[in-house]
Backbone as CSV, one residue per row, in Angstrom:
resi,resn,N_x,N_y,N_z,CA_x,CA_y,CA_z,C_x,C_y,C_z
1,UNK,-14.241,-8.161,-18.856,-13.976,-6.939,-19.614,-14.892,-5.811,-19.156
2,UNK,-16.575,-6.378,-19.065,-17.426,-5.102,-18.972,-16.702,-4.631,-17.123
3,UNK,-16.430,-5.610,-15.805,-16.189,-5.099,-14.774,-15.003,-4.096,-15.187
4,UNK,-13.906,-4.628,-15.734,-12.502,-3.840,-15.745,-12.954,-2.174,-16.408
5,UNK,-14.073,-2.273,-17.332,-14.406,-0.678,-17.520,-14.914,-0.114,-16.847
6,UNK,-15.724,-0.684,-15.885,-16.574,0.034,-14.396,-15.791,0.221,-14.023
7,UNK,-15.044,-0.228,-13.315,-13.533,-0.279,-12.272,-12.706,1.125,-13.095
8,UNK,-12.481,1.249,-14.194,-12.112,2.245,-14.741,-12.530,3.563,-14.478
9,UNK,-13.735,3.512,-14.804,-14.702,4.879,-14.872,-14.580,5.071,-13.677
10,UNK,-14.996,4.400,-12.581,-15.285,4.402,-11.017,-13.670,4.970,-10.767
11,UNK,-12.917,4.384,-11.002,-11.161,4.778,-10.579,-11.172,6.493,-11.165
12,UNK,-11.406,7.017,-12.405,-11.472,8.576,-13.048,-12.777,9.101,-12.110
13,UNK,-13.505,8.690,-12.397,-14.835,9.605,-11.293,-13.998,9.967,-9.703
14,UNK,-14.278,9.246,-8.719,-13.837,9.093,-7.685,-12.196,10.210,-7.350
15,UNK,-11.404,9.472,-8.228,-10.175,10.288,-7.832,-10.328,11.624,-8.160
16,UNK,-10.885,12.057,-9.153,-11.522,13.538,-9.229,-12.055,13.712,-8.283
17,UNK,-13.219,13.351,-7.680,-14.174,13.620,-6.886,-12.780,13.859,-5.757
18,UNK,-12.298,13.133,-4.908,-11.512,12.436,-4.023,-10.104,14.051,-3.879
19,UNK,-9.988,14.174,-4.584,-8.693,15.345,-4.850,-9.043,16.766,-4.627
20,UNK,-10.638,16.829,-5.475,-10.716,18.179,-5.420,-11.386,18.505,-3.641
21,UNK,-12.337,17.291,-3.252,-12.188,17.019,-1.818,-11.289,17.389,-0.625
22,UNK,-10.208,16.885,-0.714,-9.133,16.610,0.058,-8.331,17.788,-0.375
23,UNK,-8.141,18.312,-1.176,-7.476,19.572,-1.785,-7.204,20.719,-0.423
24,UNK,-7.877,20.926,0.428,-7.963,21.960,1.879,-6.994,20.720,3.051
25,UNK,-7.386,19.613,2.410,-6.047,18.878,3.517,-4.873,18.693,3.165
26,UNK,-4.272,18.792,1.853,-3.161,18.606,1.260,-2.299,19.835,1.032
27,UNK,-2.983,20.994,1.133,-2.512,22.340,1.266,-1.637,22.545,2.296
28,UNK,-2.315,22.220,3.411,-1.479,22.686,4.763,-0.788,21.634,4.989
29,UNK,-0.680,20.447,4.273,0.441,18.881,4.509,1.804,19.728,4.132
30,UNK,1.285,20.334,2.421,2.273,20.553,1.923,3.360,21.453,2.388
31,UNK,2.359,22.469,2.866,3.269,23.930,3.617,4.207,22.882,4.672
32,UNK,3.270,22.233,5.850,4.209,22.133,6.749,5.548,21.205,6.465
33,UNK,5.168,20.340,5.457,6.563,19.090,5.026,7.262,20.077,4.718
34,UNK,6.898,21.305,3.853,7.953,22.143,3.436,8.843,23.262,4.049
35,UNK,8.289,22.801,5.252,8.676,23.970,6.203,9.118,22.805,7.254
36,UNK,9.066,21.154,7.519,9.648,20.591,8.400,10.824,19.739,7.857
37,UNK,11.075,18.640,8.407,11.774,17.653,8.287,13.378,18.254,7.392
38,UNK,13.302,17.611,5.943,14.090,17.821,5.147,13.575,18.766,3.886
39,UNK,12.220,18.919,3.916,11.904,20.311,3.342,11.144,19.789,1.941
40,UNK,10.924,18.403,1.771,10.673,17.852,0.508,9.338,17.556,0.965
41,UNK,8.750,17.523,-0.115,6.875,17.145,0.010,6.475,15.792,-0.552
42,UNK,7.335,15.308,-1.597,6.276,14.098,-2.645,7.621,13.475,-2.433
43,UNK,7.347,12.278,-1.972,8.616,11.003,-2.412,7.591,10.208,-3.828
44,UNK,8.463,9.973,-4.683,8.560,9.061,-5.797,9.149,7.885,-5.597
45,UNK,8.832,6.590,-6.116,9.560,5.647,-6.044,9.003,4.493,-7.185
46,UNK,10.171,3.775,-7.533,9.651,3.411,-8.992,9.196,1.825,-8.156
47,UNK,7.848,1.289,-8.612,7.252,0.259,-8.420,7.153,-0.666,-9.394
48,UNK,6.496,-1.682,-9.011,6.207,-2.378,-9.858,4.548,-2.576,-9.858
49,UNK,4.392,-2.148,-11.247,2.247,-2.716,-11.290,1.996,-3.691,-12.717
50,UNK,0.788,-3.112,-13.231,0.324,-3.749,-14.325,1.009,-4.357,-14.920
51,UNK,1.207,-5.670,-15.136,1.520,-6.329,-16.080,2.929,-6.632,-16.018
52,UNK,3.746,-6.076,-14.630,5.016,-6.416,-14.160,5.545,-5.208,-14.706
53,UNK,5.149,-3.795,-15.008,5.508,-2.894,-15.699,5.944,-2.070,-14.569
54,UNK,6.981,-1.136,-14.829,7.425,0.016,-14.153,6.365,1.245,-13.896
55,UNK,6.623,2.053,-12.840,6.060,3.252,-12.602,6.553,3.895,-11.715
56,UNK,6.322,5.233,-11.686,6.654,6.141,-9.902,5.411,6.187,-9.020
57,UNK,5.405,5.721,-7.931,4.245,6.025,-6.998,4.307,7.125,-6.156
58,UNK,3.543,7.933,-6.279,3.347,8.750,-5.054,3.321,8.948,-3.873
59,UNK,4.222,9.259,-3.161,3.581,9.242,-1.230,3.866,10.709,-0.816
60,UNK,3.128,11.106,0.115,3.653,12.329,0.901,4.918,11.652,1.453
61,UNK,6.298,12.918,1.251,7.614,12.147,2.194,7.307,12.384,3.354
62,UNK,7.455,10.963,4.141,7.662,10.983,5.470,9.057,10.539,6.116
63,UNK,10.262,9.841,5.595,11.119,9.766,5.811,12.267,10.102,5.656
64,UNK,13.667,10.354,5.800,14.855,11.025,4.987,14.917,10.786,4.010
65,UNK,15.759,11.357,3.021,15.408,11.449,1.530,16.332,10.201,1.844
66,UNK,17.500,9.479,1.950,18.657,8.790,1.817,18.354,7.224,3.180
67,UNK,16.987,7.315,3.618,16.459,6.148,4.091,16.922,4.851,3.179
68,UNK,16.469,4.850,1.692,16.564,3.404,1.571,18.323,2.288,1.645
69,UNK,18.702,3.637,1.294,20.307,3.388,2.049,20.824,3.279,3.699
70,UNK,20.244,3.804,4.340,20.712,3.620,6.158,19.258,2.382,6.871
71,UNK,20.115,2.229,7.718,19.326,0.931,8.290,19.111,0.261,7.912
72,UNK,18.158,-0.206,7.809,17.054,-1.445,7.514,16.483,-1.535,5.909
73,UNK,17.159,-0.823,5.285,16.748,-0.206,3.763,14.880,0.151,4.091
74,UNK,14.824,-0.743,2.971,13.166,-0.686,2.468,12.778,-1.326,3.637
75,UNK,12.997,-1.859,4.481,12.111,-2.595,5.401,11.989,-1.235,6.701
76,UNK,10.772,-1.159,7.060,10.414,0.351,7.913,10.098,-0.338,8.990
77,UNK,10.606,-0.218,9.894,10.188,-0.660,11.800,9.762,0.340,12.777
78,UNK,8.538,-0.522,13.531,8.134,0.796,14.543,8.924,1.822,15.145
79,UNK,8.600,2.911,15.256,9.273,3.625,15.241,10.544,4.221,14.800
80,UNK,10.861,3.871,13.744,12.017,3.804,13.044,12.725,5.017,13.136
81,UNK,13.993,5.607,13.289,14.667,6.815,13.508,14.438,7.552,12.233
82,UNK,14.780,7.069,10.972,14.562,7.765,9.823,13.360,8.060,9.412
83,UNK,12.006,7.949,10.145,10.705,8.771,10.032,10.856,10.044,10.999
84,UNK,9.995,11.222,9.808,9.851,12.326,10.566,9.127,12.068,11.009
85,UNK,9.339,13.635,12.426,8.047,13.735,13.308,6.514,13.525,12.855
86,UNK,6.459,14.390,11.655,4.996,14.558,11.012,5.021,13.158,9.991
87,UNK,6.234,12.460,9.574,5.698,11.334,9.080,5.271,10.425,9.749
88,UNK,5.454,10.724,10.802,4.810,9.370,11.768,3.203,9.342,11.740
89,UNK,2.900,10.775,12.020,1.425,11.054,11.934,1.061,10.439,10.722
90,UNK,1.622,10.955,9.315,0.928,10.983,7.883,1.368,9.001,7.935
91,UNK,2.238,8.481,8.759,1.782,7.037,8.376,0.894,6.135,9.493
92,UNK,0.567,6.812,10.421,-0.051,5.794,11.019,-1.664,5.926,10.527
93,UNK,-1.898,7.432,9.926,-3.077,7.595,9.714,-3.538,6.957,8.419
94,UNK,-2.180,6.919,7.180,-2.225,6.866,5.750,-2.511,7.495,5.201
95,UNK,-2.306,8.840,5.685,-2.774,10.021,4.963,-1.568,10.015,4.102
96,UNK,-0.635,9.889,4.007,1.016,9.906,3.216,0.785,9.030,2.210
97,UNK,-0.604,8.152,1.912,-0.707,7.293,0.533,-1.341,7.573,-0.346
98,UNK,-2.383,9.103,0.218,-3.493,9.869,-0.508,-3.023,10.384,-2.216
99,UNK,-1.808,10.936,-1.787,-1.354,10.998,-3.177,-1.409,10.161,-4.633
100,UNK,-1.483,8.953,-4.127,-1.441,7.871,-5.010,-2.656,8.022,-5.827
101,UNK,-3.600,9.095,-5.424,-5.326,9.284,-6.205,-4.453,10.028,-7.502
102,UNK,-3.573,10.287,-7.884,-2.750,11.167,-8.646,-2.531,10.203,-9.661
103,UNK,-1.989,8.711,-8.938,-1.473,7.404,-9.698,-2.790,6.620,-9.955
104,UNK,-3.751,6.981,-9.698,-5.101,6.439,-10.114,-5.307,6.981,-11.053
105,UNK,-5.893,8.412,-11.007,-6.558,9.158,-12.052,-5.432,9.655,-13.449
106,UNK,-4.112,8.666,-13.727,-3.213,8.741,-14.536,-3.679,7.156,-15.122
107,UNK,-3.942,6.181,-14.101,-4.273,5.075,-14.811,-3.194,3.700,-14.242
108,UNK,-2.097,4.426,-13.675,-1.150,3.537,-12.916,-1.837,2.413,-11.806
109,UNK,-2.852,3.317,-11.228,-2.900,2.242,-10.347,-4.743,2.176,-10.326
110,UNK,-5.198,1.815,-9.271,-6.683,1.461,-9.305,-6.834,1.585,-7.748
111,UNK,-8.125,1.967,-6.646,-8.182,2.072,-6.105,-8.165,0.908,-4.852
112,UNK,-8.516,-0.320,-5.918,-8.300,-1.618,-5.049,-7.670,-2.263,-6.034
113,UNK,-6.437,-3.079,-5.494,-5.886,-3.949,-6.042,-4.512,-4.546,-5.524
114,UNK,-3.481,-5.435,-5.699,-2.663,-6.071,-4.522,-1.697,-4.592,-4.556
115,UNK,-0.967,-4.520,-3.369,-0.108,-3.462,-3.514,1.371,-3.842,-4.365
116,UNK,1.756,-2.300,-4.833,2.921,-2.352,-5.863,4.175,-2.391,-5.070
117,UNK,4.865,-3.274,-5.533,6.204,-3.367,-4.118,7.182,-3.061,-4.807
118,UNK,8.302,-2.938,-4.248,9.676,-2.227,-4.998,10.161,-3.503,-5.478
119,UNK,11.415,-3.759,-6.440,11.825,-4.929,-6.964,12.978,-6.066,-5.738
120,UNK,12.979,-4.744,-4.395,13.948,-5.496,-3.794,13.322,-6.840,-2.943
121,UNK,12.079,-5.889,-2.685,10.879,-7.190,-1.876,10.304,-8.168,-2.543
122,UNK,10.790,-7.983,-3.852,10.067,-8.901,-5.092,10.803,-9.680,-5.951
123,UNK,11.860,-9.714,-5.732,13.340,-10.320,-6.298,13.145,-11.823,-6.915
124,UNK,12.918,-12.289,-5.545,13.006,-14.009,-5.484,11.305,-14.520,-5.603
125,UNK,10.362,-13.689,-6.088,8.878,-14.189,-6.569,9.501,-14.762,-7.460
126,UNK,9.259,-16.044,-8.018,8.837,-16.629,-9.698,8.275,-15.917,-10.488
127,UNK,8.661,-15.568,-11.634,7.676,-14.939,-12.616,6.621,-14.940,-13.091
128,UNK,6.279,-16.414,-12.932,4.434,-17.064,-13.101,3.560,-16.479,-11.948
129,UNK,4.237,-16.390,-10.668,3.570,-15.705,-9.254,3.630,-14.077,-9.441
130,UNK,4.351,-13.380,-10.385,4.236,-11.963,-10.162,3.176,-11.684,-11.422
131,UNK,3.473,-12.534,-12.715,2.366,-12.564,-13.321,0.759,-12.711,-13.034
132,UNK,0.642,-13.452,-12.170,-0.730,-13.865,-11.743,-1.241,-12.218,-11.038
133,UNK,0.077,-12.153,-9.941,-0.473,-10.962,-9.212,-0.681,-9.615,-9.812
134,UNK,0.098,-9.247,-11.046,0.308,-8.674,-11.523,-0.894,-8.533,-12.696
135,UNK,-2.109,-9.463,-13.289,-2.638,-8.901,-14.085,-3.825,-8.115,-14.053
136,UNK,-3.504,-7.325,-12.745,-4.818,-6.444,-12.451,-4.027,-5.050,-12.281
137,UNK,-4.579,-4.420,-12.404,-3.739,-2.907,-11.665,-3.662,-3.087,-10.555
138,UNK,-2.239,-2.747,-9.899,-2.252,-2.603,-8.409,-3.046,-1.405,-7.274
139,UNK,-3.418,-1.055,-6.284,-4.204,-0.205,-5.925,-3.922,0.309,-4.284
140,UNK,-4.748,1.133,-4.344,-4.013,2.366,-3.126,-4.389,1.184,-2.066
141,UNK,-5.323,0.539,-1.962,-5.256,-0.535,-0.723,-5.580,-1.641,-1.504
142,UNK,-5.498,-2.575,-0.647,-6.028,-4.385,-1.315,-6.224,-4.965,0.034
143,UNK,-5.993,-6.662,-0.273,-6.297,-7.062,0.774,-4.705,-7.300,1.715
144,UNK,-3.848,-7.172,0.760,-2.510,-7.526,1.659,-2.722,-6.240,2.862
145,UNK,-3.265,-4.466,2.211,-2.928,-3.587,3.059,-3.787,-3.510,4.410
146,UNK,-4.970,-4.772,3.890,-5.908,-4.633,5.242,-5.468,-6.320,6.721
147,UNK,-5.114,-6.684,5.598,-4.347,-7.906,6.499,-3.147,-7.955,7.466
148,UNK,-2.124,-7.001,6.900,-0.960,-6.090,6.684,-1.137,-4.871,7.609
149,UNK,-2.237,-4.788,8.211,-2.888,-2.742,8.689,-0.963,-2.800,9.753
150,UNK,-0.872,-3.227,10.201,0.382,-2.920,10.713,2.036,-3.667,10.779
151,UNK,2.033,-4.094,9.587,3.349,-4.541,9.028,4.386,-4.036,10.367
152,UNK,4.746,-3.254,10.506,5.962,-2.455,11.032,6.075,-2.750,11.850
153,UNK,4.719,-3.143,13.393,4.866,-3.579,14.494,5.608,-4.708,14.452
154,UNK,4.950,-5.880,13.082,5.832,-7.790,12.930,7.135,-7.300,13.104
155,UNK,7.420,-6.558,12.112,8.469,-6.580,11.749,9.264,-6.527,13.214
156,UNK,8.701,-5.125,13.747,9.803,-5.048,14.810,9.431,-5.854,15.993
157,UNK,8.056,-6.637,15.977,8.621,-7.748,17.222,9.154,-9.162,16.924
158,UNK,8.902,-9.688,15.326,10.003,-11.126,15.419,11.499,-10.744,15.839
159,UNK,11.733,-11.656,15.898,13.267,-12.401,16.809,14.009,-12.389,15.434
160,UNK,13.880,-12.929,14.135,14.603,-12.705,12.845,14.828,-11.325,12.701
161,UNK,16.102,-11.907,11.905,16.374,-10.324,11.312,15.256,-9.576,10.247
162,UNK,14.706,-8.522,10.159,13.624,-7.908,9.696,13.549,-8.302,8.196
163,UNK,14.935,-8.491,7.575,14.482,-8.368,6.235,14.333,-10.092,5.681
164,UNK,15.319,-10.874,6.707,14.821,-12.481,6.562,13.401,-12.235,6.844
165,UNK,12.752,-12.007,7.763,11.067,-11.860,8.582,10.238,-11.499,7.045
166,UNK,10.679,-10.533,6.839,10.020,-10.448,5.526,10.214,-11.094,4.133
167,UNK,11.422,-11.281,3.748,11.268,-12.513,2.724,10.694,-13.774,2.996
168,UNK,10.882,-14.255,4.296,10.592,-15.505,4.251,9.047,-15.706,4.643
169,UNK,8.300,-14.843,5.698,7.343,-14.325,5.943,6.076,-13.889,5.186
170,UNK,6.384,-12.606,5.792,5.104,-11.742,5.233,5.111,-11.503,3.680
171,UNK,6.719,-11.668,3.140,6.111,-11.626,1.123,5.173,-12.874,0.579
172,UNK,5.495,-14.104,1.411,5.071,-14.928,0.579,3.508,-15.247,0.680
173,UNK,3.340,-14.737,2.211,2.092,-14.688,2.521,1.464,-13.443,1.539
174,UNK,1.649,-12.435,1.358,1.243,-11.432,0.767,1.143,-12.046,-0.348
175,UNK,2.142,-12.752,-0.891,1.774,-13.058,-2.332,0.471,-13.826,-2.747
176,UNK,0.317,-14.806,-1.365,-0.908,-15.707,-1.531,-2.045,-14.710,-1.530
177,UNK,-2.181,-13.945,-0.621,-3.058,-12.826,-0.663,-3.678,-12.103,-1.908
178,UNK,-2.662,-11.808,-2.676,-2.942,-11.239,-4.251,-3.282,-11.604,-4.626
179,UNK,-2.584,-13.064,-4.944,-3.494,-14.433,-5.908,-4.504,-14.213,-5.700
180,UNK,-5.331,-14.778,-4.058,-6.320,-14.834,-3.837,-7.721,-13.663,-4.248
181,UNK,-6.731,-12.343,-4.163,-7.826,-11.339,-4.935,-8.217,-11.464,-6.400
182,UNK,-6.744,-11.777,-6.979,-7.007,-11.891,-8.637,-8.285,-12.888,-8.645
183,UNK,-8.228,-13.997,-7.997,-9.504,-14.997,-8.423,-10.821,-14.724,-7.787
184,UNK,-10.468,-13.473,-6.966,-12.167,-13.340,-6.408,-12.413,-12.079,-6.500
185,UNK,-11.908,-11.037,-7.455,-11.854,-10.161,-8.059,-13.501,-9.608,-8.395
186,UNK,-13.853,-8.941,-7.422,-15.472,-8.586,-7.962,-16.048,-6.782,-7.124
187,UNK,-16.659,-6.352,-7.638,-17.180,-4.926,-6.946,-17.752,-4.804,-5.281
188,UNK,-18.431,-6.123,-5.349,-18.529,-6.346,-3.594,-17.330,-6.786,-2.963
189,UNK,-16.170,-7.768,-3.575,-14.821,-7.888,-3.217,-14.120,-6.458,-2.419
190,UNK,-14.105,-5.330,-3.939,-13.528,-3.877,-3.679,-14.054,-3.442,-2.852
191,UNK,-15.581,-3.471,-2.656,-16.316,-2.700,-2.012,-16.308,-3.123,-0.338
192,UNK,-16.187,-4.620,0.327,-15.627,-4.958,1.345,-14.305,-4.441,1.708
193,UNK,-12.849,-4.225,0.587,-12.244,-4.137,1.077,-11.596,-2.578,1.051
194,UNK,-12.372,-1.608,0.336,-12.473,0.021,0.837,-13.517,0.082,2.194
195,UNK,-14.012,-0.648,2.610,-14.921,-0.421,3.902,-14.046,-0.930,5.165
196,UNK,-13.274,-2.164,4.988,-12.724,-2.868,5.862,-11.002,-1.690,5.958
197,UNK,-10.900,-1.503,4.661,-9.298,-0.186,4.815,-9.494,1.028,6.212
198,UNK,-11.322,1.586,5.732,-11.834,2.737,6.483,-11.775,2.152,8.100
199,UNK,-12.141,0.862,7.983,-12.698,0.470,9.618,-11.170,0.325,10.419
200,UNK,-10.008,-0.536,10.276,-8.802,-0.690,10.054,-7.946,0.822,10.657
201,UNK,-8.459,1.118,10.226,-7.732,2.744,10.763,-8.582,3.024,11.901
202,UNK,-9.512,2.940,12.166,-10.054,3.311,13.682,-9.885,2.462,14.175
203,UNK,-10.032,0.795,14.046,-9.867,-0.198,14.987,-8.610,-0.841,14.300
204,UNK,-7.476,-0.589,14.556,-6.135,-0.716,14.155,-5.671,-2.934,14.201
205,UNK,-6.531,-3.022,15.492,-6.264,-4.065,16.114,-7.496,-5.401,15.814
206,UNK,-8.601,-4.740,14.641,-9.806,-5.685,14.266,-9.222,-6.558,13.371
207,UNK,-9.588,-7.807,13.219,-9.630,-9.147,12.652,-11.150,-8.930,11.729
208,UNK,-11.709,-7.921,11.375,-12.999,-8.386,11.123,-12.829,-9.168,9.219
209,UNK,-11.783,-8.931,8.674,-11.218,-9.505,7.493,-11.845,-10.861,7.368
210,UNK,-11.345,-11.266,8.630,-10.896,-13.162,8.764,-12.666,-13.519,8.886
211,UNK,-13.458,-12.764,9.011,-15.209,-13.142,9.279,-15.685,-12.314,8.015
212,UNK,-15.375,-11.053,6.958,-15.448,-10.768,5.710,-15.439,-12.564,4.626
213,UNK,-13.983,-12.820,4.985,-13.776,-13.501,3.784,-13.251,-14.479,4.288
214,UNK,-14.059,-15.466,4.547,-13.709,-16.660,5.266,-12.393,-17.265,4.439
215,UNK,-12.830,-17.430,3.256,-11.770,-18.450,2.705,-10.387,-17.922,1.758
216,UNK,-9.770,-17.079,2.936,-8.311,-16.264,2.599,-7.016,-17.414,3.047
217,UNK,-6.551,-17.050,2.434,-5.268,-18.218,2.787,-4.532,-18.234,3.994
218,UNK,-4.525,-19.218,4.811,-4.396,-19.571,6.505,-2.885,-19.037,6.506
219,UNK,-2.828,-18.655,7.931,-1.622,-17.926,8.443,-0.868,-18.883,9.635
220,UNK,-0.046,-18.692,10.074,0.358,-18.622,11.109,0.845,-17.925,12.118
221,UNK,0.710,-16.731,11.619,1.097,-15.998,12.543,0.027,-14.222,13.227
């Protein structure tokens, strides 16, 4: 109880801090989305967090408004045709998830915690498994997003079709992943894995996770 109110305060401090910060970089995001692509700035999309509860998450839009309908739906592959030019930038950097400090400092989400997935990637979880994952707030990174730093490449180099690759794949592994945070859930936990998010983006291609936290649930792939 006393961590979940630190984690609180720390989630309202920070995203204040964090917004009024970033405020000179989100200015000129906004002009140019609004002046490129399809002319829209904020995609919404209803998730799933706390407690298996509904919400809208925030992203800068980087893709056509009518993406989750063409192609590949929800499943996004390197280089995918339905990312804009400038969304490519705002996703390889993750600057397009910054928004979500919006879904923090509302209380939706938390700055570490498993990520919130749409209901289509989450269908066939058991309810006891979304429960487990589910009784923390979900958060702008976790450990699925540092394990995960490049989903899009799997996707587009298995031989399966992308969205078998990912049901059968990377959800279930992700799911073990969550679990695994819910039970080791601690401020040096968060605090490894906002340091390991930061490192991850400059070294796109580091493993340093797998020497963080030895005892994460084995992969194969």
């Amino acid at each position: 109880m006393m961590y979940r109110t630190f984690k609180r305060f720390f989630d309202i401090l920070f995203s204040l801090l964090a917004i009024t910060l970033l405020l000179p970089l989100f200015i000129p995001i906004i002009i140019l989305l609004k002046l490129t692509g399809e002319g829209y700035v904020f995609y919404f999309q209803k998730r799933i967090g706390y407690k298996c509860q509904y919400f809208n998450i925030w992203k800068f839009a980087t893709m056509l408004k009518d993406s989750p309908n063409i192609g590949t739906g929800t499943i996004t592959l390197r280089n995918d045709p339905r990312i804009t030019p400038m969304g490519g930038f705002l996703r390889m950097t993750k600057i397009n998830e910054l928004p979500q400090l919006f879904n923090v400092l509302k209380g939706d989400m938390s700055f570490v915690g498993p990520r919130p997935l749409v209901d289509k990637n989450f269908i066939s979880t058991p309810l006891e498994i979304k429960e487990k994952i589910y009784s923390v707030k979900p958060g702008i990174t976790g450990i699925g997003s540092v394990v995960f730093r490049d989903e899009e490449k799997l996707i587009s180099e298995t031989t399966m079709p992308p969205e078998q690759f990912y049901n059968e794949v990377i959800g279930p592994y992700k799911c073990e992943l969550e679990i695994w945070y819910g039970k080791n859930i601690s401020f040096i936990t968060d605090l490894k894995i906002i340091l390991l998010t930061a490192w991850i983006i400059l070294f796109p291609e580091s493993k340093l996770y797998s020497s963080w936290f030895k005892d994460l649930p084995k992969t194969n792939f």
